[in-house]
C-alpha positions in Angstrom: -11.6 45.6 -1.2 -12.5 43.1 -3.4 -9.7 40.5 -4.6 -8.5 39.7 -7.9 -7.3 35.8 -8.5 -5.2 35.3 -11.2 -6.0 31.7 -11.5 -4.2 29.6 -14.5 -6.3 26.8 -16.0 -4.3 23.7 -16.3 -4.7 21.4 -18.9 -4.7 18.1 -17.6 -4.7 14.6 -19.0 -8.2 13.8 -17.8 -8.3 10.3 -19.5 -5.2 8.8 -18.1 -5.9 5.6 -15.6 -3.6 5.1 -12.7 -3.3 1.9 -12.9 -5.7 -0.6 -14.7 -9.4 -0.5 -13.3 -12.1 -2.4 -13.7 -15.8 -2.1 -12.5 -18.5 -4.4 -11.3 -21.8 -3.8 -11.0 -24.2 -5.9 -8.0 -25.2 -9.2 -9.4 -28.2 -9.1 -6.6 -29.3 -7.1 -3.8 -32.5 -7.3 -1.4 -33.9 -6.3 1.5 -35.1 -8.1 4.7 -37.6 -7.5 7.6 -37.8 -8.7 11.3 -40.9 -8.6 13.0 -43.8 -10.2 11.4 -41.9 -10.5 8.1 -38.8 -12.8 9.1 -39.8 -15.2 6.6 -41.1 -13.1 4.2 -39.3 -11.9 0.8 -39.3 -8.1 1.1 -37.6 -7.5 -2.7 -38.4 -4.0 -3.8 -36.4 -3.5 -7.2 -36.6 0.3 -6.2 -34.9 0.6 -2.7 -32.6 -0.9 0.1 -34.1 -0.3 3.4 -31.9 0.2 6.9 -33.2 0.9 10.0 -32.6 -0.5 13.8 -36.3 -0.1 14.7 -39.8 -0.7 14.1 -39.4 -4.5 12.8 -36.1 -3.5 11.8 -34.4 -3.5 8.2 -31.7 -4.5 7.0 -30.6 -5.2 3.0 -27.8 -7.7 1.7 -25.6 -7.1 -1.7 -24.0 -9.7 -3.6 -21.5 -9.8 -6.3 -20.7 -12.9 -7.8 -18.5 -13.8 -11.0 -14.8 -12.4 -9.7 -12.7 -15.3 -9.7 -11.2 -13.3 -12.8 -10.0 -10.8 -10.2 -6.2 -11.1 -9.6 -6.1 -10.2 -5.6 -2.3 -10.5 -5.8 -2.0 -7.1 -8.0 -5.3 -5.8 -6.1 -4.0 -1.9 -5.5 -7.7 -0.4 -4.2 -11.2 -2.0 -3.9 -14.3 0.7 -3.5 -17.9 -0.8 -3.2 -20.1 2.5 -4.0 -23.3 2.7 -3.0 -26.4 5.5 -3.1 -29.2 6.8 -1.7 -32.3 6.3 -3.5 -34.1 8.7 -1.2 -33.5 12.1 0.1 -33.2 12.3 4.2 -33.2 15.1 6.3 -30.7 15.3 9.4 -28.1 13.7 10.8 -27.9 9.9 9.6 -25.3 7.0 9.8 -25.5 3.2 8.7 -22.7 0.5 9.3 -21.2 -1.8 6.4 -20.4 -5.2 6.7 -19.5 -7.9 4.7 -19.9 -11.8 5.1 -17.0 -13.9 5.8 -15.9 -15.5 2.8 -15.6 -19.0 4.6 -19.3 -18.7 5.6 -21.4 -20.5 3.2 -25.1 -20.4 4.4 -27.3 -19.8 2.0 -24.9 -18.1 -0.7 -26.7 -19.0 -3.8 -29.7 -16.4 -2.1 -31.6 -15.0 -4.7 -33.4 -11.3 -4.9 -36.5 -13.0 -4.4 -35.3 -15.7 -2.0 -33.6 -14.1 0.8 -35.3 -13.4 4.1 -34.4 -11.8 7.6 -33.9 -15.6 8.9 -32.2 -17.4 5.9 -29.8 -13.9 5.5 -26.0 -15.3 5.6 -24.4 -14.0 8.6 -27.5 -12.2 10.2 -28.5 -12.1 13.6 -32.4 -12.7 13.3 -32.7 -11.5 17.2 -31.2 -8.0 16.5 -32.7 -5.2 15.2 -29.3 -3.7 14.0 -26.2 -6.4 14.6 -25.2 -9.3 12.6 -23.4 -12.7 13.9 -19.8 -11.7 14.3 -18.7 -14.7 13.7 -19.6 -15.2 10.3 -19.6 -11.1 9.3 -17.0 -8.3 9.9 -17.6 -4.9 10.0 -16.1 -2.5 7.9 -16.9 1.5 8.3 -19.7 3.4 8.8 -20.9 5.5 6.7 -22.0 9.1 8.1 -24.2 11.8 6.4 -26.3 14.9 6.8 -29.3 16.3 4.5 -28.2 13.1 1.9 -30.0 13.4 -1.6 -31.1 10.9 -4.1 -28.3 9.6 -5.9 -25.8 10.8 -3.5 -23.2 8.2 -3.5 -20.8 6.9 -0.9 -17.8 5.1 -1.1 -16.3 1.9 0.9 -12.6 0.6 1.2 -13.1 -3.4 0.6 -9.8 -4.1 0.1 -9.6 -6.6 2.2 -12.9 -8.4 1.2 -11.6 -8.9 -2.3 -7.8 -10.2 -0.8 -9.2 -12.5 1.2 -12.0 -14.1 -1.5 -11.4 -17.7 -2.7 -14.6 -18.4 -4.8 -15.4 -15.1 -6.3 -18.6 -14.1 -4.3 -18.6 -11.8 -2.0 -21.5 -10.0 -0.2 -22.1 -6.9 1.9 -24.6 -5.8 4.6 -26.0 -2.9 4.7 -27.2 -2.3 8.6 -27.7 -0.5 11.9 -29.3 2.8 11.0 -31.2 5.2 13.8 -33.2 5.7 10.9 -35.1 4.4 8.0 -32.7 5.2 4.9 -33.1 3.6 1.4 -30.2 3.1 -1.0 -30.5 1.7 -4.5 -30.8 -2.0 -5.3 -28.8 -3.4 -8.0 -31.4 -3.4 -10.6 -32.7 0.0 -10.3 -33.9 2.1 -12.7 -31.4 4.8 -12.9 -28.1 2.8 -13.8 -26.2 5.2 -12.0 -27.2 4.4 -8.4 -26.6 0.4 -8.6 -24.0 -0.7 -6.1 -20.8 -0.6 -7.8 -17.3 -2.4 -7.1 -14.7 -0.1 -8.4 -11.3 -2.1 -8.3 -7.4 -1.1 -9.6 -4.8 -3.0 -10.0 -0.8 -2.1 -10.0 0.5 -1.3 -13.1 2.6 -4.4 -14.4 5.7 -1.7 -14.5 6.8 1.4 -12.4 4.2 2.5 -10.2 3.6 5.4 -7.4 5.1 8.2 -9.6 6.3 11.4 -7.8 4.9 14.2 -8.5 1.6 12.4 -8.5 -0.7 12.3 -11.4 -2.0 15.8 -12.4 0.2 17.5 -9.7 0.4 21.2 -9.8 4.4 21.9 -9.0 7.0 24.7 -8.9 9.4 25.1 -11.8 12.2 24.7 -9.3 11.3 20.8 -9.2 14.4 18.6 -8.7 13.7 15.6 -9.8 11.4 13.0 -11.0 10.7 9.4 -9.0 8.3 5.5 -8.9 8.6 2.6 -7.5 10.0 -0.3 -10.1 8.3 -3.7 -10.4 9.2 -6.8 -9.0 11.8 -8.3 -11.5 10.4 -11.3 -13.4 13.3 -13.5 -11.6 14.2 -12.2 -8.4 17.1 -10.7 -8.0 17.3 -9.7 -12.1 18.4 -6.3 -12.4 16.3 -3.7 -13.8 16.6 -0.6 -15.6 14.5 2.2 -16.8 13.8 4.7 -20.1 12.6 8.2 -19.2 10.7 10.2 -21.4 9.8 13.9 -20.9 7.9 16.1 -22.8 5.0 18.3 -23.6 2.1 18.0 -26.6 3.3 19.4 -29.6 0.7 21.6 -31.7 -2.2 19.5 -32.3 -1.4 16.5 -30.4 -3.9 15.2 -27.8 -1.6 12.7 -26.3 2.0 12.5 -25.9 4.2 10.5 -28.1 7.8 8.7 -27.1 9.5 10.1 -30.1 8.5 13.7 -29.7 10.2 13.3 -26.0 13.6 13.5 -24.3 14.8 10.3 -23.3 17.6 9.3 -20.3 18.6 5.8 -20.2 19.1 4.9 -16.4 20.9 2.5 -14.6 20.2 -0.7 -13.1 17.1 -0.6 -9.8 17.2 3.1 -10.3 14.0 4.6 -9.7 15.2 8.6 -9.5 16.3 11.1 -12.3 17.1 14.5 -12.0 15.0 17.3 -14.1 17.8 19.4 -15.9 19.4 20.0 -19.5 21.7 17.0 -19.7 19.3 14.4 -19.0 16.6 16.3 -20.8 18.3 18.6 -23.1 14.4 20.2 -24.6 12.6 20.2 -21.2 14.9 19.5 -18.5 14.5 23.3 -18.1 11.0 23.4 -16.8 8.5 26.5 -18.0 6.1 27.9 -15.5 2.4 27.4 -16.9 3.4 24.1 -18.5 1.8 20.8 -18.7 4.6 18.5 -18.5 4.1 14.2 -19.6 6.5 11.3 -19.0 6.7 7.4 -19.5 9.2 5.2 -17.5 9.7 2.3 -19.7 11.2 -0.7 -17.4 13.8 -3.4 -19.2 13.4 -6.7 -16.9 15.9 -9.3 -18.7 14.5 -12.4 -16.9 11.4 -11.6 -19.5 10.5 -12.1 -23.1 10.5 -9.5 -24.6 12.4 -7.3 -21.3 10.3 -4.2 -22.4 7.8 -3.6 -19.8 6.2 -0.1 -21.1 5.1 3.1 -18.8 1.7 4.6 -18.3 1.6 8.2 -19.1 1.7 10.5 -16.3 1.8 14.2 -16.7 2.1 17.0 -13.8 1.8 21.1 -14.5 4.0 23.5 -13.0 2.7 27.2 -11.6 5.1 29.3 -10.2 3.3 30.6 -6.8 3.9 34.2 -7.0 3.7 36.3 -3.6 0.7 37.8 -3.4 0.6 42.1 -4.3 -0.9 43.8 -1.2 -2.2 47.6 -1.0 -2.4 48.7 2.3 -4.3 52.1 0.9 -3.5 55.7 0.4 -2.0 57.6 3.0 -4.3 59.6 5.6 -4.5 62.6 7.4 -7.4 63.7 9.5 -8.6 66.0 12.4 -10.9 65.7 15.0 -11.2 63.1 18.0 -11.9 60.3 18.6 -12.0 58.8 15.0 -12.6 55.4 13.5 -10.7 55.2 10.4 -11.3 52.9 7.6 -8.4 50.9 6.7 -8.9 49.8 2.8 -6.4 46.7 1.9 -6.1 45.3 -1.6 -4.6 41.9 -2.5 -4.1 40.6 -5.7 -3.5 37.2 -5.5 -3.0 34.0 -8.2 -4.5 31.6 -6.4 -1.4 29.5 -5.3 -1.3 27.3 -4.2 -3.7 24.5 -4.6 -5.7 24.1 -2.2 -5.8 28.1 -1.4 -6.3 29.7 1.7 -5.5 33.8 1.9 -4.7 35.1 5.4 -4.7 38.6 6.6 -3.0 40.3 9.2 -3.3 44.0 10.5 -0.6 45.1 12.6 0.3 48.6 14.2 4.3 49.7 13.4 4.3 53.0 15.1 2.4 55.3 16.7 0.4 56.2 20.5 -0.5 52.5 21.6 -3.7 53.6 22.4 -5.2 52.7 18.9 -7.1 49.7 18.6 -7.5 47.9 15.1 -11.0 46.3 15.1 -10.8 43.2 13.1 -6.6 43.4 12.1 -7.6 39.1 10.5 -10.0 41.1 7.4 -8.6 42.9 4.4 -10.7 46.1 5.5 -10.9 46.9 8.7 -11.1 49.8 11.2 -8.7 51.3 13.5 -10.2 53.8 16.6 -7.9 56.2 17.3 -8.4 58.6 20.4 -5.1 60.6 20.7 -3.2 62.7 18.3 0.1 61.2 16.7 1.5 60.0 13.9 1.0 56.2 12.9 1.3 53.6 10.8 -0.3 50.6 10.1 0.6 47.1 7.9 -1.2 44.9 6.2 0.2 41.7 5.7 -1.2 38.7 3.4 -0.3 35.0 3.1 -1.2 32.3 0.8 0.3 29.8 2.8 3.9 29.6 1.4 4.5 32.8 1.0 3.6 36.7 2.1 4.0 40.0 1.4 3.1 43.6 3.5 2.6 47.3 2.9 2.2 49.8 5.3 0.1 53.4 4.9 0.7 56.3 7.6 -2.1 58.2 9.4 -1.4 61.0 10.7 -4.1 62.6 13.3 -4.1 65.9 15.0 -6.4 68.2 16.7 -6.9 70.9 14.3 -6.6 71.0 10.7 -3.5 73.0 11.2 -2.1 70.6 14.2 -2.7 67.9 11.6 -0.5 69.7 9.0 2.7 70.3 10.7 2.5 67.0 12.3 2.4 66.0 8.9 5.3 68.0 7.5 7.2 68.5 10.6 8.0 72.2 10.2 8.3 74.3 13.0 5.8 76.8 13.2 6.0 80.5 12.4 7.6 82.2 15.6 5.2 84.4 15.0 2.4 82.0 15.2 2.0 82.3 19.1 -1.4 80.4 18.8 -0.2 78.2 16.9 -3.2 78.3 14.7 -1.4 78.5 11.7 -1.7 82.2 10.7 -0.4 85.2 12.2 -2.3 87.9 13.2 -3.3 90.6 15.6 -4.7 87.4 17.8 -1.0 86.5 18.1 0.0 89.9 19.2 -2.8 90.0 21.6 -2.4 86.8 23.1 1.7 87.7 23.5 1.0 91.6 25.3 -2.2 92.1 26.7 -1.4 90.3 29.9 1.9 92.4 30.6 0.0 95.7 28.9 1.6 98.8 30.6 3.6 96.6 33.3 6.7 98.7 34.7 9.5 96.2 35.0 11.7 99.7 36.0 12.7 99.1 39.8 14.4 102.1 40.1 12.6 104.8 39.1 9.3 103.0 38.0 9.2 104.3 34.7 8.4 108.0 35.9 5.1 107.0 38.4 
């Protein structure tokens, strides 16, 4: 039986940043050529070619211009880059980046560069690089890729360990020929990009997480503080929570309860004395909060929260059907077990489980596929069963059971059914009682003499 998901659509602050981000797109990009090419430009505005044979390919990426970068608040550094071509199959390439201490030939130019005069590249390899001048970061693994497909790289530790605000990436060691977009190419959206965020200034890592889909029952709300201005100064928090109000498209302080912490505590429980309005959470609720930090080694102390926001969604058990009761004649039989479950889709991500189980009944029946919501069940010997269905979204299950009763006869079926004795008439036991009976009970004693002693008159 088909299932019915009950799903709620939560509203969710889509524009809020985690943390301040900032994005970079390639300053240059090229591609080089071994073979008969190694001191030949190959720029192609279009494409960046890897490949580990023929004359072998492999294409350089530069970004320069990030001295303005502050790697000590640095939280995540992605460098995304795309295919510019569709390919077919299994494919893989290798990323690496030059050492920021190795300075050959960093001023390269897109129309400069060449397999030989590469930074960091080993001209006598088709696919590796000089490892002591490059590190290798990840590889990056695909199957049936399409243009524009993008793929991301953690480089982290490139942009940590930078001193002059270039740094540059290899793009190498591919079975075969794939081409990923230069930094100049004509759709905008495939240039190599480096995506970076920073740690907020104040508290950070809230729990729940940003757009978090939680329970009602939720205890409590929790972050990480910042590092006091002085060390060792004592900090101490504001926490708002609250909901929009009718027409509002972002949440405001005022409109919010408020609890005024302690100092370096970085907890608060969700109830009615901290938060007299909301501290009673409602299911199908978008919920927002701020944690203002006070550092008093700074002027002004005031170090204000981002707005985070989590939605809560009671997961209900899910409503199972095992199907109407049955009760049949006639062997063998393969009866159709129909299950419905009505589910909401809780929780996120969702996975529904079935289970078929057997609660009573001749052990000789055999449930076909008891792991689908409809099955079968053969069933080769008279009896009375009964048969559970049992779903699970993950966290929690519910069952129901449905009884099928099988006999031989219709009228076998019936009193197996009922459990009434039959009619002591009924010597057949076919369910009516008739000359048949009486036939059945004295024809085979017809005219017997059971008289020993004077044989009834013979």
């Amino acid at each position: 039986m088909k299932k019915l998901y009950l799903l709620f659509v939560i509203a969710i602050l889509t524009s809020v940043v985690f943390g301040e981000s900032v994005s970079f797109t390639a300053n240059v990009s090229c591609r080089t050529e071994g073979g008969s090419y190694v001191d030949t430009n190959r720029t192609d505005s279009s494409k960046l070619s890897v490949r580990r044979t023929s004359n072998g390919n492999k294409s350089w990426i530069k970004f320069t211009g990030l001295e303005s970068v502050d790697t000590a608040r640095l939280k995540t550094a992605v460098l995304t880059i795309a295919l510019q071509e569709n390919k077919t199959g299994a494919q893989s390439c290798d990323v690496s980046y030059v050492n920021d201490d190795c300075l050959d030939n960093i001023t390269w130019a897109e129309n400069t560069i060449t397999w030989n005069n590469a930074p960091g590249n080993d001209p006598g390899s088709l696919a590796a690089l000089d490892t002591t001048k490059t590190t290798y970061l990840s590889t990056v693994n695909f199957t049936n890729g399409v243009a524009g497909q993008t793929f991301d790289i953690d480089v982290l530790a490139v942009l940590q360990t930078d001193t002059d605000g270039i740094v540059q990436f290899v793009l190498h060691n591919s079975p075969n020929l794939l081409n990923f977009a230069t930094h100049d190419n004509s759709v905008t959206a495939r240039r190599p990009v480096l995506n970076i965020v920073y740690y907020p200034i104040g508290a950070d890592e809230p729990s729940p997480a940003v757009g978090a889909v939680v329970e009602t029952s939720l205890q409590a709300l929790s972050w990480t503080l910042p590092e006091p201005n002085a060390p060792g100064t004592p900090i101490y928090c504001d926490v708002y929570l609250g909901t929009l109000l009718p027409g509002q498209t972002e949440p405001n302080r005022p409109q919010m309860d408020k609890a005024t912490l302690g100092n370096n505590v970085n907890t608060v429980a969700i109830n009615t004395t901290n938060f007299p309005a909301f501290g009673a959470l409602a299911d199908k609720t978008t919920y927002y909060w701020f944690v203002d930090c006070h550092d008093s080694s700074k002027v002004p102390s005031l170090i204000p929260g981002e707005p985070w926001s989590f939605s809560t969604y009671n997961n209900e058990v899910p409503v199972v059907e095992a199907g109407a009761n049955q009760t049949l004649w006639g062997l063998p039989l393969e009866v159709s077990l129909d299950g419905t479950v009505t589910d909401d889709g809780m929780p996120v991500p969702h996975t529904l489980t079935y289970a078929w189980t057997q609660v009573s009944g001749p052990v000789s029946a055999v449930i076909n596929s008891p792991a689908a919501e409809d099955t079968t069940v053969t069933i080769t010997e008279r009896g009375d069963y009964q048969f559970m269905l049992t779903a699970s979204d993950g966290e929690k299950e519910s069952s129901d059971s449905l009884r099928i009763v099988v006999g031989d006869t219709s009228c076998d079926a019936s009193h197996i059914e009922t459990g009434a004795a039959y009619n002591i008439g009924d010597y057949n036991r076919d369910c009516i009682v008739d000359l048949i009976d009486m036939v059945e009970l004295i024809a085979a004693d017809w005219l017997n003499c059971t008289d020993t002693l004077v044989f009834c008159g013979n």
